[in-house]
The first five atom37 places (N, CA, C, CB, O) and aatype in JSON, in Angstrom:
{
  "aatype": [20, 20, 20, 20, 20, 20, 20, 20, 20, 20, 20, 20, 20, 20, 20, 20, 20, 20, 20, 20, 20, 20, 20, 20, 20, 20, 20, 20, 20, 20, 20, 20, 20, 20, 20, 20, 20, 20, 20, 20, 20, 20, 20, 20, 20, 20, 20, 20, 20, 20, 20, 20, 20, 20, 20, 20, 20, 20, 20, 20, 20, 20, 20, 20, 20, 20, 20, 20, 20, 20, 20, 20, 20, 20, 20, 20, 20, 20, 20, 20, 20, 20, 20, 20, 20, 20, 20, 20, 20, 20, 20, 20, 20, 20, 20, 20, 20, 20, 20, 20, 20, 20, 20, 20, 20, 20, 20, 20, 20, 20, 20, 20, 20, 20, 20, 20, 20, 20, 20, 20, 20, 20, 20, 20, 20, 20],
  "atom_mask": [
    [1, 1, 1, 1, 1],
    [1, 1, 1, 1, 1],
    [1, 1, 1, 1, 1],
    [1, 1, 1, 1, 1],
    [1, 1, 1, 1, 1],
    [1, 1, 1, 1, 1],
    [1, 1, 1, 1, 1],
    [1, 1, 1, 1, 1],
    [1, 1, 1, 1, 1],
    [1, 1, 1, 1, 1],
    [1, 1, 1, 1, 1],
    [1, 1, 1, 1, 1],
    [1, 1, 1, 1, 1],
    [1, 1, 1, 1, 1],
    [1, 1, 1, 1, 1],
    [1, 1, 1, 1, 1],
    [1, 1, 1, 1, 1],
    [1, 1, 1, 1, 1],
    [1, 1, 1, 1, 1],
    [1, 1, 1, 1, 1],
    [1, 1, 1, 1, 1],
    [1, 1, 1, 1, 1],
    [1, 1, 1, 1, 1],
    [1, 1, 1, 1, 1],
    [1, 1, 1, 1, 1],
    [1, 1, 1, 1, 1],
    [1, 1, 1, 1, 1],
    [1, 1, 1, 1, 1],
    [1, 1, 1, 1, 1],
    [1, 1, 1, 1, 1],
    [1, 1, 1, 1, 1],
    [1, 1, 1, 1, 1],
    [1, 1, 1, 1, 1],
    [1, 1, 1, 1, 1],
    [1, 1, 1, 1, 1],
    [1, 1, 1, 1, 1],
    [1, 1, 1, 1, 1],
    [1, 1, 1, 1, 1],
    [1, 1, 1, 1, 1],
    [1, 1, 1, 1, 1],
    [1, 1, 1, 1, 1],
    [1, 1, 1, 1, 1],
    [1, 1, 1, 1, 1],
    [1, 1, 1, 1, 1],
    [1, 1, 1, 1, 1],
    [1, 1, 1, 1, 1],
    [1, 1, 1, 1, 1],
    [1, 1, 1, 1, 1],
    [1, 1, 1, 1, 1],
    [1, 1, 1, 1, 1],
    [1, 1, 1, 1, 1],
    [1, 1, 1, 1, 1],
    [1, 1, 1, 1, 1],
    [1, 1, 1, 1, 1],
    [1, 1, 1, 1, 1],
    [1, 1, 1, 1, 1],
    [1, 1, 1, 1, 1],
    [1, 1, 1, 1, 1],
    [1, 1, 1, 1, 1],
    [1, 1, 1, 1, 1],
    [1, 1, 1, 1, 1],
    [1, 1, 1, 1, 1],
    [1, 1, 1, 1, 1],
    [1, 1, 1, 1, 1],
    [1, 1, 1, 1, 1],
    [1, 1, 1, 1, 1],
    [1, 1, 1, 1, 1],
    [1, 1, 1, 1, 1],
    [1, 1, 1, 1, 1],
    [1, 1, 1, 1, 1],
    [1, 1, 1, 1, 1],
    [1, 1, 1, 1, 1],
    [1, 1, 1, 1, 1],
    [1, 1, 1, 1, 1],
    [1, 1, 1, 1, 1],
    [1, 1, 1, 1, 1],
    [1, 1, 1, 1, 1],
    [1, 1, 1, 1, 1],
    [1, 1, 1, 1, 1],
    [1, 1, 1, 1, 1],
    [1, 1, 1, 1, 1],
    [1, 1, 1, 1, 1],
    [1, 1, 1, 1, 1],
    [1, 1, 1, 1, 1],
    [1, 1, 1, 1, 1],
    [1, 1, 1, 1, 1],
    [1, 1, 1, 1, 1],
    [1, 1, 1, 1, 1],
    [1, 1, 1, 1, 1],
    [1, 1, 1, 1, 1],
    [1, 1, 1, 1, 1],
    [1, 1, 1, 1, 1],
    [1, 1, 1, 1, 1],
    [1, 1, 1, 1, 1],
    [1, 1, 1, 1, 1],
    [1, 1, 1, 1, 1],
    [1, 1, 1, 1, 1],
    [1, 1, 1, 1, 1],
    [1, 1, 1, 1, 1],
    [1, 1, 1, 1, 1],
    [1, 1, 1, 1, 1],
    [1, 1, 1, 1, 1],
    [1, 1, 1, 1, 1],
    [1, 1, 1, 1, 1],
    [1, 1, 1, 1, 1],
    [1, 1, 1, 1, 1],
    [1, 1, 1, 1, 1],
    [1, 1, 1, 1, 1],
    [1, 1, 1, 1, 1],
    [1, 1, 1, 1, 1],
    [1, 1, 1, 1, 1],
    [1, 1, 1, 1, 1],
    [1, 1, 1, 1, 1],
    [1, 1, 1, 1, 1],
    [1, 1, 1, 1, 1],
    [1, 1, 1, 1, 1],
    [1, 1, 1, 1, 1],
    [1, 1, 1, 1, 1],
    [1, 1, 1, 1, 1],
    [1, 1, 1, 1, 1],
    [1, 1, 1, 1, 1],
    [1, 1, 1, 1, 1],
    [1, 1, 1, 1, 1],
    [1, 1, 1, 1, 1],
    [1, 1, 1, 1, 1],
    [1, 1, 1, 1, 1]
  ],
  "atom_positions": [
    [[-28.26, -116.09, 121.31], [-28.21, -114.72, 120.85], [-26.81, -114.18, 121.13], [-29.31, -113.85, 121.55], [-26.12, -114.26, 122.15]],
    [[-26.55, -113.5, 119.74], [-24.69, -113.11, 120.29], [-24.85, -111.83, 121.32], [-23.36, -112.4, 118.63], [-25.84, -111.11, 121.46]],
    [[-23.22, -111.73, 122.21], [-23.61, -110.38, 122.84], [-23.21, -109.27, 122.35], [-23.25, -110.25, 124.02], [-22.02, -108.96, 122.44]],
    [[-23.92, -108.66, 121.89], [-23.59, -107.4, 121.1], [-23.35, -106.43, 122.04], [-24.67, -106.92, 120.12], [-23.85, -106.66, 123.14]],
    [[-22.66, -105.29, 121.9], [-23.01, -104.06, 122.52], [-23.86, -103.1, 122.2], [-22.16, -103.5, 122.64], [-24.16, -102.83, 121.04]],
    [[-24.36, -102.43, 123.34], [-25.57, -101.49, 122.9], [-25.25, -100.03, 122.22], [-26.42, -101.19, 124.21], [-24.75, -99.11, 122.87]],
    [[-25.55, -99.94, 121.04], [-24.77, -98.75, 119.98], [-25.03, -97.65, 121.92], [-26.22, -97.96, 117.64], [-25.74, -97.79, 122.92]],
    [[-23.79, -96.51, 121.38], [-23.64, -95.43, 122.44], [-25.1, -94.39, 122.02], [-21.85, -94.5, 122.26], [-25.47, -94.29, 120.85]],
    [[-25.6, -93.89, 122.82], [-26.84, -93.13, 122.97], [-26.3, -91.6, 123.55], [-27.96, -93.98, 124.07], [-25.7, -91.37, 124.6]],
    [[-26.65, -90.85, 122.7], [-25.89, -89.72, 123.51], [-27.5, -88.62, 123.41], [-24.0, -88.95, 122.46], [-28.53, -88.87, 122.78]],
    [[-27.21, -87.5, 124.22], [-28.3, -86.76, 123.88], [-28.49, -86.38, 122.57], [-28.32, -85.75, 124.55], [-27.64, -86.42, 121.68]],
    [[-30.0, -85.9, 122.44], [-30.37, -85.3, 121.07], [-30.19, -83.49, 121.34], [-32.22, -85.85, 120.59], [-30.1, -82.75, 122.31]],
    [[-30.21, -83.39, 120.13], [-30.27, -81.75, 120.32], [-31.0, -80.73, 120.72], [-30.19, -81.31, 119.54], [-30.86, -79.51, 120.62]],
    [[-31.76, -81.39, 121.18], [-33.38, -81.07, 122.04], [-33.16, -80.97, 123.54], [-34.64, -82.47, 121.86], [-33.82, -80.41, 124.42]],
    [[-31.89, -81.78, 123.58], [-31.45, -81.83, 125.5], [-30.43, -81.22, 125.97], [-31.06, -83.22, 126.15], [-29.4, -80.83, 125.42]],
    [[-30.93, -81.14, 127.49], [-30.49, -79.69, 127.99], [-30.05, -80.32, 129.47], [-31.9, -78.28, 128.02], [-30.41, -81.35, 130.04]],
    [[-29.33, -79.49, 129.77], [-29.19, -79.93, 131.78], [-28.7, -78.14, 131.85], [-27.27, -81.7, 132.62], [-28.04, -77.4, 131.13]],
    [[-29.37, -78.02, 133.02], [-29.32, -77.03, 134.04], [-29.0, -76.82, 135.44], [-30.14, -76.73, 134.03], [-29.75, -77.44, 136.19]],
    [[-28.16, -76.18, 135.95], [-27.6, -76.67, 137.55], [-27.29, -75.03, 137.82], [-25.85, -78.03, 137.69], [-26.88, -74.33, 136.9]],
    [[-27.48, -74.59, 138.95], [-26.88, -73.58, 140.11], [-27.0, -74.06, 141.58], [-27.66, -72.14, 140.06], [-27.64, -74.93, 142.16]],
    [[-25.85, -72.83, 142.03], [-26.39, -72.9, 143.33], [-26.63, -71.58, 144.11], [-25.54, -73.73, 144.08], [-26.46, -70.54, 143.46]],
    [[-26.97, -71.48, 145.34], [-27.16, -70.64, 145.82], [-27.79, -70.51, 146.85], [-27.39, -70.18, 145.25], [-28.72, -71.3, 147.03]],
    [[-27.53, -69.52, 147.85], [-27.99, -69.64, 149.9], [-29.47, -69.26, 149.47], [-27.02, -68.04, 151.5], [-29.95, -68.34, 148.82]],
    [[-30.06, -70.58, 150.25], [-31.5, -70.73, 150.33], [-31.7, -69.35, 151.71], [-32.04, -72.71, 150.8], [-30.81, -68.68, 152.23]],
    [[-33.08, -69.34, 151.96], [-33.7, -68.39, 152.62], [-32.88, -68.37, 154.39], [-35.46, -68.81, 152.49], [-32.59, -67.4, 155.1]],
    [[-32.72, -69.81, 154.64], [-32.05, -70.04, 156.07], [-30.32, -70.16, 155.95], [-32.71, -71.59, 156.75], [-29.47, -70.73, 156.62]],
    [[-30.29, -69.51, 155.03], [-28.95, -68.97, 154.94], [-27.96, -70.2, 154.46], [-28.5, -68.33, 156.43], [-26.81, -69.89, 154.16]],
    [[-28.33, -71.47, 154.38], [-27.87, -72.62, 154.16], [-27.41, -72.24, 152.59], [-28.95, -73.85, 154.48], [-27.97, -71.48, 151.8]],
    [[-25.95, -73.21, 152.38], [-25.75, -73.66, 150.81], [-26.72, -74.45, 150.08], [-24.59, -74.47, 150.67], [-27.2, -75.33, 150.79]],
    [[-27.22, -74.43, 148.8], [-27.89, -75.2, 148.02], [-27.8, -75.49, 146.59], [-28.83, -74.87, 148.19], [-26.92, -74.84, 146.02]],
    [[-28.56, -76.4, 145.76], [-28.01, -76.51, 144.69], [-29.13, -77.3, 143.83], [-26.65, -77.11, 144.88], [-29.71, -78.31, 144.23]],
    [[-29.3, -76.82, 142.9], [-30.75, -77.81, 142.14], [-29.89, -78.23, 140.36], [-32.89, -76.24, 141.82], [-28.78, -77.79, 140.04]],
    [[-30.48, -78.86, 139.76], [-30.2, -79.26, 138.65], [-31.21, -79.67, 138.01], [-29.39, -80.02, 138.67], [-31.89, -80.41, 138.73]],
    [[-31.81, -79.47, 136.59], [-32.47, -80.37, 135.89], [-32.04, -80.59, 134.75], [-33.59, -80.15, 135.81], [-31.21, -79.85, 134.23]],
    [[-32.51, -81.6, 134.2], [-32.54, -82.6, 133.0], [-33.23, -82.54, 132.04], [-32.79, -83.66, 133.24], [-34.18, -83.32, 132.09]],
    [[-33.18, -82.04, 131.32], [-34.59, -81.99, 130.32], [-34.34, -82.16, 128.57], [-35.37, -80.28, 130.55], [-33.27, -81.83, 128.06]],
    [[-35.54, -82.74, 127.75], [-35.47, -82.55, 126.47], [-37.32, -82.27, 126.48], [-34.64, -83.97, 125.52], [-38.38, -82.45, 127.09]],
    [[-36.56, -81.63, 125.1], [-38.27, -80.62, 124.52], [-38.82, -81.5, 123.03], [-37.77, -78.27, 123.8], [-39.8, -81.15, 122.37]],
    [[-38.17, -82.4, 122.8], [-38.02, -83.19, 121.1], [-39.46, -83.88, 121.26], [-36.41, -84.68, 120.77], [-39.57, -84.71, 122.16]],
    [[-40.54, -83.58, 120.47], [-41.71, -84.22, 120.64], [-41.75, -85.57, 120.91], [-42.38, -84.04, 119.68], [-41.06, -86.3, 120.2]],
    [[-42.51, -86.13, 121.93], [-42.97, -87.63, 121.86], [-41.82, -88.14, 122.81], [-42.99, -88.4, 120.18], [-42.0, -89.21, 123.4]],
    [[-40.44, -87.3, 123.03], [-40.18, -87.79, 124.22], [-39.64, -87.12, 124.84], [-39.68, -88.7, 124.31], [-38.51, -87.33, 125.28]],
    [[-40.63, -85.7, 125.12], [-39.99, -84.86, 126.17], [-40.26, -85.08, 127.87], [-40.45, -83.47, 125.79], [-41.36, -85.31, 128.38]],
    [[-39.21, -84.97, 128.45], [-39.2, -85.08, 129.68], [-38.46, -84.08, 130.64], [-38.81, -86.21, 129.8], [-37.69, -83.3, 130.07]],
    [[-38.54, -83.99, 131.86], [-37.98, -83.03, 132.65], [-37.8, -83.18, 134.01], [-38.59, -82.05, 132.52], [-38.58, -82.72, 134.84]],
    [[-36.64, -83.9, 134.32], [-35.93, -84.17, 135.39], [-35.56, -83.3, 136.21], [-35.07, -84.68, 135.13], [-35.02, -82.36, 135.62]],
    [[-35.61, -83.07, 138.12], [-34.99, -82.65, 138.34], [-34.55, -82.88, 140.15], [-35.36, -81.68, 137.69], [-35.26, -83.44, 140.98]],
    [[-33.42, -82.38, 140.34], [-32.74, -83.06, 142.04], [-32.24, -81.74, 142.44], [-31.16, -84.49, 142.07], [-32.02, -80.81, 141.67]],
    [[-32.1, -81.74, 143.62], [-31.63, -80.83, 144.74], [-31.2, -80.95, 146.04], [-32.37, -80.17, 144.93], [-31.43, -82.06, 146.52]],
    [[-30.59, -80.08, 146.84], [-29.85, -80.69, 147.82], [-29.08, -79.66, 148.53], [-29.0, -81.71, 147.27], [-28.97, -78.55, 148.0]],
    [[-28.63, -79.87, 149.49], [-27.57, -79.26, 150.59], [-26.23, -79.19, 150.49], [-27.62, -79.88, 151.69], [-25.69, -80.16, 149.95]],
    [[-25.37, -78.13, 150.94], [-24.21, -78.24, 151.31], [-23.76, -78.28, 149.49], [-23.91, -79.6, 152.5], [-24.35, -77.84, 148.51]],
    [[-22.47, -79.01, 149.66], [-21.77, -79.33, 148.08], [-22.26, -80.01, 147.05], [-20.66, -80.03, 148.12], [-22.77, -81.04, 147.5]],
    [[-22.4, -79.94, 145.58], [-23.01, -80.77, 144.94], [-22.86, -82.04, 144.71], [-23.08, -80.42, 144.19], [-21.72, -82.42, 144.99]],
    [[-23.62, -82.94, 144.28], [-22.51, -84.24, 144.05], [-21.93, -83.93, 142.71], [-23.25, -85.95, 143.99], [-22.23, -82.94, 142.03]],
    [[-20.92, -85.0, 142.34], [-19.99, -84.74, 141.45], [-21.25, -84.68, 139.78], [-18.56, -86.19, 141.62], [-21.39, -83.71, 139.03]],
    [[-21.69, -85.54, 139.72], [-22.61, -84.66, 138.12], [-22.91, -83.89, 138.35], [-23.8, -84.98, 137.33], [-22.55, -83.25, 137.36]],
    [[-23.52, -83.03, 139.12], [-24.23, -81.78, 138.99], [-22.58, -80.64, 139.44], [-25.93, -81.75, 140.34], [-22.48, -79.53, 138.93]],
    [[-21.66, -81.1, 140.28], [-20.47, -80.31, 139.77], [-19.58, -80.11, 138.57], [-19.79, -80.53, 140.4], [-18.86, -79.15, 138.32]],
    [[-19.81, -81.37, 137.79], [-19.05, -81.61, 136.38], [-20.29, -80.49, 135.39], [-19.03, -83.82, 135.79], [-19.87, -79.91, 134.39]],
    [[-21.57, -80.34, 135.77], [-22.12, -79.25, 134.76], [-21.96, -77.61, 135.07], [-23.68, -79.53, 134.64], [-22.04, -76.64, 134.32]],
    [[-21.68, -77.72, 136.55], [-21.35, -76.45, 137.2], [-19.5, -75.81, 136.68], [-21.52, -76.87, 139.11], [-19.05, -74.73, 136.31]],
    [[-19.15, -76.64, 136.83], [-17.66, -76.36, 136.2], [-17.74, -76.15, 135.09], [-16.66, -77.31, 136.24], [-17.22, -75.09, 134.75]],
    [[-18.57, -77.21, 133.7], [-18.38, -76.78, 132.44], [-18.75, -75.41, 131.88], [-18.93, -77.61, 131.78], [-18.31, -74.73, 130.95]],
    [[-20.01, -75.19, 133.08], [-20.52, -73.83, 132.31], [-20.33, -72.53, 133.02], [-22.05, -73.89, 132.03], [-20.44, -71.42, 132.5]],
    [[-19.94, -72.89, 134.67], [-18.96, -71.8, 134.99], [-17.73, -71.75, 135.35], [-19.29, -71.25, 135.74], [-17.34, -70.77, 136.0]],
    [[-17.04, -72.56, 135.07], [-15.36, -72.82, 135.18], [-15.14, -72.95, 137.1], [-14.24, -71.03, 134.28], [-16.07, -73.09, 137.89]],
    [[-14.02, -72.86, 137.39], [-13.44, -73.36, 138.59], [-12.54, -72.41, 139.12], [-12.8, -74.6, 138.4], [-11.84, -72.01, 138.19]],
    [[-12.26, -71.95, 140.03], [-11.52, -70.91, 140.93], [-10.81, -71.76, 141.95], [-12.55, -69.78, 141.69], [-11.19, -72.68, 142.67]],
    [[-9.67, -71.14, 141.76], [-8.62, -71.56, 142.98], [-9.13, -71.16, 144.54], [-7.08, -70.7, 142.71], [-9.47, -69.99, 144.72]],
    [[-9.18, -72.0, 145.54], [-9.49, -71.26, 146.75], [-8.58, -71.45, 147.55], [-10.64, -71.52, 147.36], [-8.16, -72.6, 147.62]],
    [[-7.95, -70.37, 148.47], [-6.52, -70.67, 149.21], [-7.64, -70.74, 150.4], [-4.91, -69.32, 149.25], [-8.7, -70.13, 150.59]],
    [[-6.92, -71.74, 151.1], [-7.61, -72.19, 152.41], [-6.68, -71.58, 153.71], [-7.7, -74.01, 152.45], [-5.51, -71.88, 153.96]],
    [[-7.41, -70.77, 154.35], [-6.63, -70.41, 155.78], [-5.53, -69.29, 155.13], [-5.72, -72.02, 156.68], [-5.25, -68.84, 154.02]],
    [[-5.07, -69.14, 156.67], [-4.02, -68.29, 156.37], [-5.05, -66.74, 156.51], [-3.2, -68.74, 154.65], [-6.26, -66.75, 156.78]],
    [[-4.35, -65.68, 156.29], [-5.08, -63.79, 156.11], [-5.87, -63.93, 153.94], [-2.66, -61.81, 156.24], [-6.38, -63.04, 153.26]],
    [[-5.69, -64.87, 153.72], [-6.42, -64.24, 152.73], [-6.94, -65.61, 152.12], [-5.55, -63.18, 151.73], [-6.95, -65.67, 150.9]],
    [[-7.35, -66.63, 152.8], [-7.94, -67.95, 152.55], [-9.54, -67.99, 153.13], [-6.97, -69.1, 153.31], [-10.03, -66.98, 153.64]],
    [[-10.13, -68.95, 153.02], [-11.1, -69.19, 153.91], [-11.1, -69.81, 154.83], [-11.85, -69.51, 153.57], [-10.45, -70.85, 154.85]],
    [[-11.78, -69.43, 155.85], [-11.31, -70.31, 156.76], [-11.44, -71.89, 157.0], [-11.7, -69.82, 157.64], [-12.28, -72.56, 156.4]],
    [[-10.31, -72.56, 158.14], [-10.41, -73.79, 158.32], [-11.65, -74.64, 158.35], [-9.86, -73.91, 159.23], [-11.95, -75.71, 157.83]],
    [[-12.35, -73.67, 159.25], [-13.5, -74.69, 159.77], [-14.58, -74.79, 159.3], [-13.89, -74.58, 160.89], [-15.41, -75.5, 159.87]],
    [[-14.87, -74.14, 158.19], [-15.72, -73.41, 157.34], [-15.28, -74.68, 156.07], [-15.27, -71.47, 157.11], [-15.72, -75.73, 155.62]],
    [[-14.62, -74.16, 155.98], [-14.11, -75.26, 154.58], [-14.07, -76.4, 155.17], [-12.55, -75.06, 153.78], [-14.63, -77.11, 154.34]],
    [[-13.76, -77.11, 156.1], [-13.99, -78.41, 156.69], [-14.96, -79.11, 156.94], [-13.64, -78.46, 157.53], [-14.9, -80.34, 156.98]],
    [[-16.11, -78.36, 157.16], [-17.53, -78.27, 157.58], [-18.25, -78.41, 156.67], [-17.94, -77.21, 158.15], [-19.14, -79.26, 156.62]],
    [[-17.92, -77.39, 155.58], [-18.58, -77.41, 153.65], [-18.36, -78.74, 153.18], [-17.59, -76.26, 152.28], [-19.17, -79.45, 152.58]],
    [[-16.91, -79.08, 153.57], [-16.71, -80.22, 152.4], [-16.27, -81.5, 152.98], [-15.58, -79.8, 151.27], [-15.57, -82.36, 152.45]],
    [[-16.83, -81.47, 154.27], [-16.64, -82.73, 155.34], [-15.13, -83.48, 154.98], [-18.09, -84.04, 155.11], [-15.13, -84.69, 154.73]],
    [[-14.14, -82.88, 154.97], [-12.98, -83.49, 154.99], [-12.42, -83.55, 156.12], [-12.22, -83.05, 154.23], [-12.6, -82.95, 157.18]],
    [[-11.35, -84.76, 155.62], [-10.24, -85.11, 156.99], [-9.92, -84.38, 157.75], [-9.05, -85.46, 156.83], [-10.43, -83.32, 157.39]],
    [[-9.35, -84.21, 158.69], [-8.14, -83.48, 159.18], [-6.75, -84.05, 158.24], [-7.96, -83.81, 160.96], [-5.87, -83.19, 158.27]],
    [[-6.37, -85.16, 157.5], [-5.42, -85.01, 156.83], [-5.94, -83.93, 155.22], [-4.88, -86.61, 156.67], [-5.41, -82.91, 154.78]],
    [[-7.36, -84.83, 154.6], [-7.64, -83.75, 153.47], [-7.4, -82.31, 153.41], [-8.85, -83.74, 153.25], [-6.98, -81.62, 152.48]],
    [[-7.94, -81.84, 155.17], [-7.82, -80.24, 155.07], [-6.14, -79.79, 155.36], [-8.96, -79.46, 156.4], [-5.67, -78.66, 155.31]],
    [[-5.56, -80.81, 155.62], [-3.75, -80.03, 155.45], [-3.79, -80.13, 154.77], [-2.38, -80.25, 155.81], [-4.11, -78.98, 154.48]],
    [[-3.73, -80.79, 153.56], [-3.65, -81.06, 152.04], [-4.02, -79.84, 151.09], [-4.64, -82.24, 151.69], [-3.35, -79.32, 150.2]],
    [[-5.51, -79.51, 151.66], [-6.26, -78.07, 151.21], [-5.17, -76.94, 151.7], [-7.97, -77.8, 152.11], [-4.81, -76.01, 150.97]],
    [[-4.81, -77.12, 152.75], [-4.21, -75.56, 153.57], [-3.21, -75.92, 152.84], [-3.92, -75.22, 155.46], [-2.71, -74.81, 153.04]],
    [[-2.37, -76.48, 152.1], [-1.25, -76.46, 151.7], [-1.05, -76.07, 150.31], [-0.8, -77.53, 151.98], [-0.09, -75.44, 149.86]],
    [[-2.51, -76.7, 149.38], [-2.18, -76.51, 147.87], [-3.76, -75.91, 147.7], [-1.64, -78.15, 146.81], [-4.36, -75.84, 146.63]],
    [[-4.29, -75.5, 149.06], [-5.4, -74.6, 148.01], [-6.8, -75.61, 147.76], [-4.52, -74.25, 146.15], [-6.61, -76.74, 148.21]],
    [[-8.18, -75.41, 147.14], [-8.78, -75.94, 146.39], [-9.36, -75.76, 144.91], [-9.35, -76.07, 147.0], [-9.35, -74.62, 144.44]],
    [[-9.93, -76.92, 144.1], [-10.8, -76.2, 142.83], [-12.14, -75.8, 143.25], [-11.05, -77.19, 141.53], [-12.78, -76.85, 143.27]],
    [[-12.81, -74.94, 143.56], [-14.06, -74.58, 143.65], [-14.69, -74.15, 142.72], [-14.21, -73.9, 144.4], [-14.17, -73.46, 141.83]],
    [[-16.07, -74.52, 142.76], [-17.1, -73.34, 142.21], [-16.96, -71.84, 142.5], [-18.44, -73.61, 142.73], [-16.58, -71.46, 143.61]],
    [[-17.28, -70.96, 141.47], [-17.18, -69.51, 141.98], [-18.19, -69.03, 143.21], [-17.48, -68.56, 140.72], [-17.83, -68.22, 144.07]],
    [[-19.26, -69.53, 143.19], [-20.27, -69.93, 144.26], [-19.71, -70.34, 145.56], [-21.1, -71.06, 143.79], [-19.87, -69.67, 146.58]],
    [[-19.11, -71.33, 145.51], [-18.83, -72.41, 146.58], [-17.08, -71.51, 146.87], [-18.87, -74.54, 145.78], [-16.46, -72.05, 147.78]],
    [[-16.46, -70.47, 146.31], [-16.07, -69.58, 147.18], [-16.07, -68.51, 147.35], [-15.4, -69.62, 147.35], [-15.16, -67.91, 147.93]],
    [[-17.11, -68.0, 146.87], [-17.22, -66.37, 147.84], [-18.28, -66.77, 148.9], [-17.94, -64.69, 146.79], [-18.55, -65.83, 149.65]],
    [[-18.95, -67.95, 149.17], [-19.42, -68.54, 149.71], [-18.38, -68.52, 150.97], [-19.81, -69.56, 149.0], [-18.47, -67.66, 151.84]],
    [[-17.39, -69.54, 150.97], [-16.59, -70.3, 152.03], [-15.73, -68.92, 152.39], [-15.59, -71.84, 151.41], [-15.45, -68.7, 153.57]],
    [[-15.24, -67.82, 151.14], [-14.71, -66.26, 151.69], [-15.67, -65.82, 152.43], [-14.42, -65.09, 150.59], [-15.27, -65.56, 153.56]],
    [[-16.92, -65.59, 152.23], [-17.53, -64.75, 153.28], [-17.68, -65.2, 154.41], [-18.62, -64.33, 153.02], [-18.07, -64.29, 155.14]],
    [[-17.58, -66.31, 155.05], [-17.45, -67.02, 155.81], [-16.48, -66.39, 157.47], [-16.94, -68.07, 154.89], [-16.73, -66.5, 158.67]],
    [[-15.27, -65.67, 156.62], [-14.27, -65.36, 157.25], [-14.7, -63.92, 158.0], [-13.08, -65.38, 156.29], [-14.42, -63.61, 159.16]],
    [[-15.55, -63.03, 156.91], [-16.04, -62.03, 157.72], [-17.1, -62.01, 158.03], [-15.92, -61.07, 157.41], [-18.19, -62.29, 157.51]],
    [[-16.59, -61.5, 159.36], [-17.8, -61.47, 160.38], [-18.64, -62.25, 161.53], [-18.53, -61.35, 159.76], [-19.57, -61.91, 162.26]],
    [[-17.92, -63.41, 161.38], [-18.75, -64.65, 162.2], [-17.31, -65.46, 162.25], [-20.36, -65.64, 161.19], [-16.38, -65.44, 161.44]],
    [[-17.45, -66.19, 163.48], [-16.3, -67.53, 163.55], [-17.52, -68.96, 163.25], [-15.27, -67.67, 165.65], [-17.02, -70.04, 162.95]],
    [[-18.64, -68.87, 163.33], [-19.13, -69.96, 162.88], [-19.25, -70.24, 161.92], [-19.88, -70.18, 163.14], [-19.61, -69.23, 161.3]],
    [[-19.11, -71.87, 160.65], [-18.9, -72.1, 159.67], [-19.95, -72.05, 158.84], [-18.34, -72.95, 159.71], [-20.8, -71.58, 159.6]],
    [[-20.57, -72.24, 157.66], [-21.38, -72.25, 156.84], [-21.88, -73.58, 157.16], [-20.94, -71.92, 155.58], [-21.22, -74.6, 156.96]],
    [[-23.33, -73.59, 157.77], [-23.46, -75.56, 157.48], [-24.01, -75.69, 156.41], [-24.46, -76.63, 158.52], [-24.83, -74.94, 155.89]],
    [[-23.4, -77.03, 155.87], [-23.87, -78.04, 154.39], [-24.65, -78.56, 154.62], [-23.13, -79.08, 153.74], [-25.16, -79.32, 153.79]]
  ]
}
């Protein structure tokens, strides 16, 4: 049998994905997503959730449909270090990197990591 490739399959027009996020009841970050088509005979409806930052698919649908914000890290008008370190489990080299050029965030994921700064020195846990 030759090896063919499998023609590309893309969604039908019946399919949908859905993603937010937002502080669950214990004050924690969160984030759900589903999957779904409504096209008779093969509708289905997927869906995942989770803590802290999204993983990267459910951030690639969060960006497309609400774009991305610069976040200055540290400093009088950033968020803070430990907060943002804590959110997004980075290095100590990643977070100079951040304090230096900033991040892309969700609009979520920073007035999130801004509010952070007032009022409390403890960080947001993920």
């Amino acid at each position: 049998m030759p090896n063919r490739p499998e023609p590309p399959h893309g969604p039908c027009p019946s399919c949908g994905s859905d993603a937010r996020q937002y502080v669950a009841a214990n004050g924690r970050p969160a984030w759900e997503a589903q999957t779904y088509c409504t096209a008779p005979d093969t509708a289905f409806l997927a869906c995942d959730r989770g803590w802290g930052p999204p993983p990267p698919h459910v951030r690639a649908l969060l960006s497309a449909t609400e774009g991305t914000v610069h976040l200055a890290v540290g400093g009088p008008n950033g968020a803070p270090l430990k907060a943002v370190r804590a959110f997004y489990a980075l290095t100590l080299d990643e977070l100079r990197t951040a304090r230096t050029t900033g991040l892309r965030a969700t609009p979520f994921e920073a007035a999130f990591l801004r509010a952070a700064a007032v009022g409390t020195d403890e960080p947001p846990a993920p």
